[in-house]
C-alpha positions in Angstrom: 49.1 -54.5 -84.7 52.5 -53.4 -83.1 52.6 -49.6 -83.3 56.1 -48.2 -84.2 58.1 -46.8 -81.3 60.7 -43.8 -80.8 64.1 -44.1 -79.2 65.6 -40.9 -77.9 68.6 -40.6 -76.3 69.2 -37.0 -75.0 73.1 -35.6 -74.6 74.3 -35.5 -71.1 75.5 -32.0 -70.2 78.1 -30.9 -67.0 76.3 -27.3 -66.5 76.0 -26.1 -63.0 72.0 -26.8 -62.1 70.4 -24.3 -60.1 67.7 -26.7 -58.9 65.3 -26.6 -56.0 66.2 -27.9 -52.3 70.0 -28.6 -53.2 73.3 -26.4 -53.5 74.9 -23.5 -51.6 72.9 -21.6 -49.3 72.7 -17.9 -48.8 72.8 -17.0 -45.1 71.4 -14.2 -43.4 71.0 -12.5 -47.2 69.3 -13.8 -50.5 70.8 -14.1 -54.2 71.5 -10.7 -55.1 73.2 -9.3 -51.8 76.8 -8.2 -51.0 78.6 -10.8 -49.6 80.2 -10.9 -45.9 84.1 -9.2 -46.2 87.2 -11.2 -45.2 86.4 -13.8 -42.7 83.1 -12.8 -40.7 79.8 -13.5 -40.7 76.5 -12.3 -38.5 73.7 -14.7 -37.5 70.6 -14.7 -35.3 69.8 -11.5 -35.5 67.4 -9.5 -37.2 68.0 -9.4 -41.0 69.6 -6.3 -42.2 68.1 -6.0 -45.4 70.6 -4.9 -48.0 68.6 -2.7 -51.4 68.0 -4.8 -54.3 69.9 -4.3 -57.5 68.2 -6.0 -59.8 70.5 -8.5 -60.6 70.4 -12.2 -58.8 74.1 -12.9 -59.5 76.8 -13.8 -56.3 79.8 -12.2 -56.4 82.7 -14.8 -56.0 79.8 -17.0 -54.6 77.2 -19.6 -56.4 74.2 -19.1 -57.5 71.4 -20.5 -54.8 68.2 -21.9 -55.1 67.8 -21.8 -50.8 68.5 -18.6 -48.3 69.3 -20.3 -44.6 68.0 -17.6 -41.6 68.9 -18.6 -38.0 67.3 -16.6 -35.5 67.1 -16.2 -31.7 63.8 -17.1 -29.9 64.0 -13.3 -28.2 63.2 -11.9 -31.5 60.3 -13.8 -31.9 58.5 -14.1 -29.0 59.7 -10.3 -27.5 56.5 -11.1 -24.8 55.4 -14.4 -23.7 53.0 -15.6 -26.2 53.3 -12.6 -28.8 55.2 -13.0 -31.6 56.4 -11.4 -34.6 56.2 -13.3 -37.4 56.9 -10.3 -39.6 60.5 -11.5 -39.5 60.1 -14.9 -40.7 57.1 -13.5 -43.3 59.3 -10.8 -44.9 62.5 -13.4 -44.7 59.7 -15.6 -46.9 58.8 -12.8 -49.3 62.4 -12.0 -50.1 63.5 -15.3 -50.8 60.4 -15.8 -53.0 61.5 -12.5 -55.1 65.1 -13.9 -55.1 63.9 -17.0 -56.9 65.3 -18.8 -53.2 62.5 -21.0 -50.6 63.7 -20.6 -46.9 65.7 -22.4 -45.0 64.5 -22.1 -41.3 66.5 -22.2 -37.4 65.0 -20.4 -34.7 68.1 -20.7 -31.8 66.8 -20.6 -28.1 69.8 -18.5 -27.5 73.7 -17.6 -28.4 76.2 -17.3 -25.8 75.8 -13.5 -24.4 73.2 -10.9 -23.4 72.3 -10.0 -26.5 71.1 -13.1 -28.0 70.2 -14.5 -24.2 66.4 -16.5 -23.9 63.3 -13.6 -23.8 63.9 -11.3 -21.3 60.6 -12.5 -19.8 61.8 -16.2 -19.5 64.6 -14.8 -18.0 62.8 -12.9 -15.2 60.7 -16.0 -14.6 61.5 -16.8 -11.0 65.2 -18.8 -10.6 65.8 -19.3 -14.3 69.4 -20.0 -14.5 72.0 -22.2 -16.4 72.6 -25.5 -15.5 76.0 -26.5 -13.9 75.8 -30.2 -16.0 76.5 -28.4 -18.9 78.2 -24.6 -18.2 77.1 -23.9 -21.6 73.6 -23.7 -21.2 72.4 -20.3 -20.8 68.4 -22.2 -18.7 68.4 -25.9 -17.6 66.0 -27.4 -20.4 65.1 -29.9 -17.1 63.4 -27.1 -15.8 59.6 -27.7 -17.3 59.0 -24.1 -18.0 61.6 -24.7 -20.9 59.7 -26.8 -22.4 56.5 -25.4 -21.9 57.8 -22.4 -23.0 60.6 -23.0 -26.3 58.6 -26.0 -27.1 55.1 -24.1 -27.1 56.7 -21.5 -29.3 57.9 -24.3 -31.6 54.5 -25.4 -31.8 53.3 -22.2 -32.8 56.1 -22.2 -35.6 54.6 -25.4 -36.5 50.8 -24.5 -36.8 51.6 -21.4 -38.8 53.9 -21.8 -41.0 54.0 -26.1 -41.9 53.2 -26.4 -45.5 54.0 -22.9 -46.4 55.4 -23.6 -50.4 58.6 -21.3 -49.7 60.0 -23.0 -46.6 62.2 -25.4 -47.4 62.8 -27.2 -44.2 63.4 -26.7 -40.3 66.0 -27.0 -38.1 64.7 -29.2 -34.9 67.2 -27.1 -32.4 66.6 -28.1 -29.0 69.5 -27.0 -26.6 72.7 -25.1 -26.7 74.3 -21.9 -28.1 72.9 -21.6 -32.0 70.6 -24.1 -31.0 73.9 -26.4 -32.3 72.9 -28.9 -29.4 75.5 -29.1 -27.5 75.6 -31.2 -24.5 72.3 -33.0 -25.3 73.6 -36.4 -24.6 73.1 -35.2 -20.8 69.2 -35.1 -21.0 66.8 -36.9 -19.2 64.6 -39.0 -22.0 61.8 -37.4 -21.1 63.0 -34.2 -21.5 64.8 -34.8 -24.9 61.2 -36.6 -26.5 59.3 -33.5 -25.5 61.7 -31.1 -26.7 62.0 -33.0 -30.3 58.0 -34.3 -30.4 57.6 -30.2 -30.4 59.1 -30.4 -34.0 57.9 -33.8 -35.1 54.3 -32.7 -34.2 54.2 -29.6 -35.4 55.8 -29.9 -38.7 54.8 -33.2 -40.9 54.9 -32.0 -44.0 58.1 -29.5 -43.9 61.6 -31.3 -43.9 63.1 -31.6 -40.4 66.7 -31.7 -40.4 68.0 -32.6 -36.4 71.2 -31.7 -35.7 73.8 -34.3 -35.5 74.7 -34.6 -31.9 74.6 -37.8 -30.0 73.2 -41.4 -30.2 69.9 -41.1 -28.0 68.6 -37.8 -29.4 69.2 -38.8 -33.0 67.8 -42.1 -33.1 65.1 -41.2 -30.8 64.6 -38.6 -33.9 64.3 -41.4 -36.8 62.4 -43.8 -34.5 59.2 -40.6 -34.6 59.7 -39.6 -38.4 61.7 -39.4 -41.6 63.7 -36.6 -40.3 66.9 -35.4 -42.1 70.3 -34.4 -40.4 73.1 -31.7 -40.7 76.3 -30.3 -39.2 78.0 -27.4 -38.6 81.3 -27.5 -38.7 82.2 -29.4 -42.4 85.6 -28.8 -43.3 88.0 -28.4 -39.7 90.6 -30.8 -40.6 92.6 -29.8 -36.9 94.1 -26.8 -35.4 90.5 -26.1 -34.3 91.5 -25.9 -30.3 94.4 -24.4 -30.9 92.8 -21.4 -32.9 90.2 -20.4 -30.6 92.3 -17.6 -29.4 91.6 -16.4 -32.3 87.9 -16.3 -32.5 86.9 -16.0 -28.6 90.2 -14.6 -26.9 90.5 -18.2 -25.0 93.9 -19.5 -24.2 94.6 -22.8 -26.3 95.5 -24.7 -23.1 92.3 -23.2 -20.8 90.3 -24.2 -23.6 91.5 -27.6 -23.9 90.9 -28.5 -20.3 87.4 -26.5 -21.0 86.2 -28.9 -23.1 88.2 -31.8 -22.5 89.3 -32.5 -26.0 92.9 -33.0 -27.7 94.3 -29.7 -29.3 95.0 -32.2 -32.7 91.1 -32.8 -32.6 89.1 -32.4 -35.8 85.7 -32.5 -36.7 86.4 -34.7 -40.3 88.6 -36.9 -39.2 87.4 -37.7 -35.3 83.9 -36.8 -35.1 81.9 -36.8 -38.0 82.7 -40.4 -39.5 82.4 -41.7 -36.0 79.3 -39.8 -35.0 76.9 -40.7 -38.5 78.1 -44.6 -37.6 76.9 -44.3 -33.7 73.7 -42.3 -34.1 72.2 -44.7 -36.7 71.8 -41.8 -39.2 74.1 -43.4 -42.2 71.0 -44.5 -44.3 68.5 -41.1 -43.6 69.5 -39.4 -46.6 67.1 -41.5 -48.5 64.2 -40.2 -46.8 65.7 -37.0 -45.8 68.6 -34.2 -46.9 71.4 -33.9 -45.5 72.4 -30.3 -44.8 76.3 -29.1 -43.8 77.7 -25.7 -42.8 80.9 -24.2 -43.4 83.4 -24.4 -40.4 84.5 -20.7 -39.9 84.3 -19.3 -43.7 85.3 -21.3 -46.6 88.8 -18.9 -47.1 89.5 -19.7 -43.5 90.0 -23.7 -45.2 92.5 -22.2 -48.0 94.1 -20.3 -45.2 94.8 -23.0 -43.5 96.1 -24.8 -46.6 93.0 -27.8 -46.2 92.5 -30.0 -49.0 89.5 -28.8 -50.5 88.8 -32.0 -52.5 89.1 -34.2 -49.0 86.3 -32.2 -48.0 83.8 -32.0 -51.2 84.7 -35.8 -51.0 84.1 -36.6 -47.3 80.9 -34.7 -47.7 79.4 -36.4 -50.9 80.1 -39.7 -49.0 77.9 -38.6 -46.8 75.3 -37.6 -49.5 74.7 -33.9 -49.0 72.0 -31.8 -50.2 73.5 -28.5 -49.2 75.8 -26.0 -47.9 76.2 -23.3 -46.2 79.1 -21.0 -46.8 77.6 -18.4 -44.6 77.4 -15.9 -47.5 81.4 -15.5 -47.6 83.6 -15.6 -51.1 84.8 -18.4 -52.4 88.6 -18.5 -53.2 89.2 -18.0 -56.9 91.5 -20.5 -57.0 88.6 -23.0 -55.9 86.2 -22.3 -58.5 87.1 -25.4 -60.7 86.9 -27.6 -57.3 83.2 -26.2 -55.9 82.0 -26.7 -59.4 82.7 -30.3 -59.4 80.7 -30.6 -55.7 77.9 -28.8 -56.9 77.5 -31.2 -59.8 77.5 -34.1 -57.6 75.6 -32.1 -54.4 72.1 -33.6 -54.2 70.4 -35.2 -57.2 71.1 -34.5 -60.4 68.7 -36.0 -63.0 69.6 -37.5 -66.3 67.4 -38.6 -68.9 69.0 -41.5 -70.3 66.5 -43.5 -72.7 62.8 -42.5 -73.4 60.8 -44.6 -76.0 57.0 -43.9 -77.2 55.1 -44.3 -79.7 54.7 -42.5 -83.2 50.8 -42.5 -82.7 48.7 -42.2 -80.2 44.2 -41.5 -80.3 42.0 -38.9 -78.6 41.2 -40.7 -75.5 43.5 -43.6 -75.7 47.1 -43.9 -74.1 50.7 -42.4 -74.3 53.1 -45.3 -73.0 56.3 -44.2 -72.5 59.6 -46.4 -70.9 62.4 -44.1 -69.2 65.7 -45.1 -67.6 67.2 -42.2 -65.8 70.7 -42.0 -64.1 70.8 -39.9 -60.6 74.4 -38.3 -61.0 74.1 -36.9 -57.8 74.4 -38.3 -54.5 70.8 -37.8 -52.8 67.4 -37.9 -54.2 64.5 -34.8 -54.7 63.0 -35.0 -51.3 59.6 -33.1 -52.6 57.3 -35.0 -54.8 57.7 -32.8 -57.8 55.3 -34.2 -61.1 57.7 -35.8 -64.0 54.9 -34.5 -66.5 54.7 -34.8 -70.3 53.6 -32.3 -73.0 51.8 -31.9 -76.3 52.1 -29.1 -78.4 51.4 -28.0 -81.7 50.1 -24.2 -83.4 47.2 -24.9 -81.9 47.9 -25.8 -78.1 49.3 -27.7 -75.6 48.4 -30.6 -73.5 49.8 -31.3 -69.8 49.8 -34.6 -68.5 51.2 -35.5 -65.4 52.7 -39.3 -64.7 52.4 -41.4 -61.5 56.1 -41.2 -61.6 57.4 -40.6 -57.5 61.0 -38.6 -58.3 61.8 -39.2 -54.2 62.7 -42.8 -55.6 65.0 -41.7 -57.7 68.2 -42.7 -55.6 72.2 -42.4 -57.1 72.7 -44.4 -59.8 69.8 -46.1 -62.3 66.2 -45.8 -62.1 64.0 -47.4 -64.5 60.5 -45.8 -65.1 57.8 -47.0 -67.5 54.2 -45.4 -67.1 51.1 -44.5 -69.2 49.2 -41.1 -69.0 45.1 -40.7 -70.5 44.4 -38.7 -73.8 42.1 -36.1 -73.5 39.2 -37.3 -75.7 38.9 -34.7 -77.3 42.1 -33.8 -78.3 42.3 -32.7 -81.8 44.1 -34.8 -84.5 47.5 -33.2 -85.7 50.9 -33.6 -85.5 52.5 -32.6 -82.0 56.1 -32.1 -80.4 56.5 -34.6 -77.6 58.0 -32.2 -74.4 58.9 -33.4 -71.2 59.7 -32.1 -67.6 59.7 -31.6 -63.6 57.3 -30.1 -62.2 56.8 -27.7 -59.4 55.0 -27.7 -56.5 51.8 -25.9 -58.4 52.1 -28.6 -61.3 52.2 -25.8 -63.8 56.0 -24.7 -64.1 58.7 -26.5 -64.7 61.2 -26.3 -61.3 63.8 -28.7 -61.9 66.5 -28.7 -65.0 67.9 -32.1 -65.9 71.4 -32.7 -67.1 70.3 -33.5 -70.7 70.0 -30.8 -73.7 66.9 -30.0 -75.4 66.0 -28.2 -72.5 63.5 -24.7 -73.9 63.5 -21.1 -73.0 60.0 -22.3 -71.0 62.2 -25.2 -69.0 60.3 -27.9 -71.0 62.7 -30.4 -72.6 62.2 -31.6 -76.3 61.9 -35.3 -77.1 60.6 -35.0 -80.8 57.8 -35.3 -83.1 53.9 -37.4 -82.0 51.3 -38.0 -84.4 47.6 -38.1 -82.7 45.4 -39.9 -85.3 41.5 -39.6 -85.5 39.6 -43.4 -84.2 38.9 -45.3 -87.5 
C-alpha cells in the first residue's frame, strides 16, 4: 500500500540571521558594549570590562553571534609556566551571557615595551630580535622560542580544546599581533614546530592560520583541515602613503622600509595573488574563513572605497566572518552590510520537505529535503538537523543522520529516516523541524524560511501516528 505523502514548501525570507560561527565579530567587547569612538581601537590587552545594561543591541553596529579577543603572551604567562587563565575564563563567561562563543588569538608580542614577550623570556640570557627580519621583537630560530611560545600554546591546547564557547583559534606563530609577518624567512623546521604546537594541541577547535606565505600555509593544510584569515580586508591603496598618519613614519622612509610601491594595496595586489600561491582557495570547505577590518570600517567611507567591491571581493573568497574591531558602521552603509551578512557564511534554506501523513509506534518517519545554501560557506560544526512531534500531550525529538558540514553554496539534497519510539502514543501531531545545537536540545541555527516558533522550532504541518492493526 503506497502511504500518502506531504509536500511543503516553506517561504524564503531576507531577515538578517544571527546564527552561530558566522557574521560580525565584536572585538575586545561583547554584544551589549559601547562601541570604540571615531577611528580607534585597543587590542591585546587586558579586557576592560564595560557594566552591562541589559540590553544585547549594537549601536550603529550588527548584532554578533562571536566576540574576537587578541591577547599578548605577557598577560598570560606573567612567570614562566604560570598562567592566568582567568582572562581567557572570564572572556568565556561573558561571551556566554552575551549570547556570543569566543573567538581566540594569543599574540607573542606587539611592537613596543608594553606588549614586548614575558619579561622573563626577555631576561633569558641574549634574547634579542633578529636582524633577518627587524620586526621581530626574539629570533623564533632561537629554540627557547619554541620551547617556550609553543609550550604555552600547548597548554592553551590541553585546557581549553573542546571547551563549547570557543569558537576557534588563531595559529599565530611570529610577528607583531602574531599577524606573521616575515614568516616566509623560517627555517622548515622551525616553522613545523611552531604550527604542530597548534595542530596538536587543538583537534577539535577550528584553527584559522594566518594568510602569509606559500610554505607556512600549505605546510598548514598538509597537517589538518585548518581554516585561514586576514587582516587587512578592505585597503584598496594609499596604505603607504598614510602611515604618517597612524605611526608618525615618513611616506618615503617607509616605502624603502618595507620595500613596497606607495600605490600598493592589499585587495588588489596581495590578497587574490596570495589565496592563489598558498594553495588555500578550496579550505573554506573544510574550514572558515575569517577577515578583519583594515583600520575601522569609516576609515573605508573616508577614503571614498567602494564598499560593494569589498563585500564582493570577500564573499568570492567565501567568508565566515568579520571583524570591524567594534567601530560604527557608516549610516549610509547600512543597506550595503546587510546584503554581506545575508550572503556571509551559510545561510540555510529549506526548499522542499515531503513525508508521510502516517506513520506507527515503532515504525519509520521518511522524510526527502532539498535545501539551498544562500550563503557562501558551509556550518563548520556538526550541529543535529533534528525533527519533532508534538501534540497536548508531548513532544518527541528525533535527530537525523543528516551532516550540515556538507551543506556547500548552492543545492543539497537530503533524504533520511528517523525510528519511532514504540511506545509512542497514537494521536494527531504537528510535524516541527530544526538545527540543533551543540547539546542536541536547543535549536542554535535559524533558517531563511518562515514558520520559524517563539522556541526556534520551524513548523511543517499536521502527522497522524496510527495504532499497528
Amino acid at each position: 500500500m503506497v502511504r500518502k505523502r506531504f509536500v511543503v514548501r516553506p517561504g524564503v525570507i531576507d531577515d538578517v540571521l544571527v546564527n552561530p560561527g558566522i557574521g560580525f565579530t565584536t572585538f575586545q567587547r561583547f554584544n551589549g558594549d559601547q562601541l570604540n569612538a571615531g577611528n580607534k581601537w585597543t587590542e591585546g590587552f587586558p579586557i576592560d570590562y564595560q557594566p552591562f545594561e541589559g540590553s544585547l543591541a549594537n549601536k550603529d553596529h550588527p548584532m554578533t553571534s562571536i566576540a574576537y579577543y587578541r591577547i599578548y603572551w605577557r598577560f598570560l604567562e606573567p612567570e614562566q609556566g604560570q598562567y592566568d587563565w582567568e582572562l581567557i575564563d572570564r572572556a568565556l563567561r561573558t561571551a556566554q551571557e552575551r549570547k556570543q562563543t569566543l573567538m581566540l588569538r594569543v599574540a607573542p608580542y606587539g611592537e613596543c615595551e608594553l606588549s614586548d614577550v614575558p619579561d622573563w623570556y626577555r631576561r633569558l640570557p641574549d634574547v634579542s630580535g633578529n636582524p633577518i627580519q627587524p620586526r621581530w621583537r626574539v629570533d623564533p630560530e632561537d629554540p627557547r622560542y619554541v620551547s617556550c611560545f609553543g609550550g604555552f600554546i600547548r597548554a592553551l591546547g590541553e585546557r581549553y580544546d573542546l571547551h563549547p564557547g570557543l569558537e576557534s583559534v588563531d595559529m599565530a606563530i611570529i610577528g607583531s599581533w602574531g599577524e606573521g609577518e616575515g614568516s616566509e624567512l623560517l627555517t622548515q623546521p622551525t616553522r613545523e614546530a611552531l604550527m604542530d604546537c597548534y595542530i596538536d594541541s587543538f583537534r577539535e577547535t577550528p584553527l584559522l592560520m594566518l594568510l602569509t606565505d606559500d610554505r607556512t600555509n600549505r605546510y598548514g593544510l598538509s597537517r589538518a583541515a585548518v581554516g585561514w584569515r586576514a587582516d587587512c580586508l578592505g585597503d584598496m591603496g594609499g596604505y603607504w602613503s598614510n602611515l604618517k598618519d597612524i605611526v608618525g613614519w615618513r611616506a618615503d622612509s617607509a616605502n624603502e622600509y618595507w620595500d613596497i610601491p606607495l600605490d600598493w594595496s592589499h585587495m588588489t595586489d596581495c590578497y587574490p595573488q596570495l589565496i592563489t600561491l598558498t594553495g588555500v582557495q578550496d579550505a573554506w570547505k573544510k574550514a572558515p574563513v575569517s577577515f578583519e577590518v583594515c583600520w575601522v570600517v569609516q576609515d573605508w567611507y573616508d577614503r571614498g572605497w567602494d564598499i560593494d567591491y569589498i563585500i564582493d571581493q570577500s564573499l568570492k573568497w567565501h567568508i565566515s566572518t568579520f571583524n570591524a574591531k567594534s567601530s560604527p558602521i557608516p549610516q549610509e552603509w547600512e543597506p550595503n552590510v546587510r546584503r554581506w551578512l545575508n550572503k556571509m557564511g551559510y545561510r540555510y534554506a529549506l526548499r522542499k520537505i515531503t513525508y508521510p501523513e502516517s506513520v506507527e509506534p515503532g515504525g519509520e518517519l521518511d522524510i526527502t529535503t532539498w535545501w539551498e545554501n544562500l550563503g557562501v560557506a558551509p556550518c563548520y560544526r556538526r550541529y543535529p538537523l533534528a525533527l519533532r512531534l508534538r501534540n497536548d500531550s508531548g513532544s518527541t525529538v528525533l535527530r537525523t543522520d543528516a551532516d550540515i558540514r556538507e551543506w556547500l553554496p548552492g543545492d543539497t539534497l537530503y533524504d533520511g529516516a528517523v525510528a519511532l519510539p514504540a511506545d509512542l502514543l497514537p494521536g494527531r501531531y504537528q510535524l516541527e523541524l530544526a538545527i540543533l545545537g551543540t547539546d542536541a536540545v536547543v535549536p542554535a541555527v535559524q533558517l531563511a524560511v518562515e514558520g520559524r516558533q517563539s522556541d526556534g522550532w520551524y513548523t511543517l504541518g499536521g502527522i497522524e501516528v496510527a495504532a499497528k492493526i
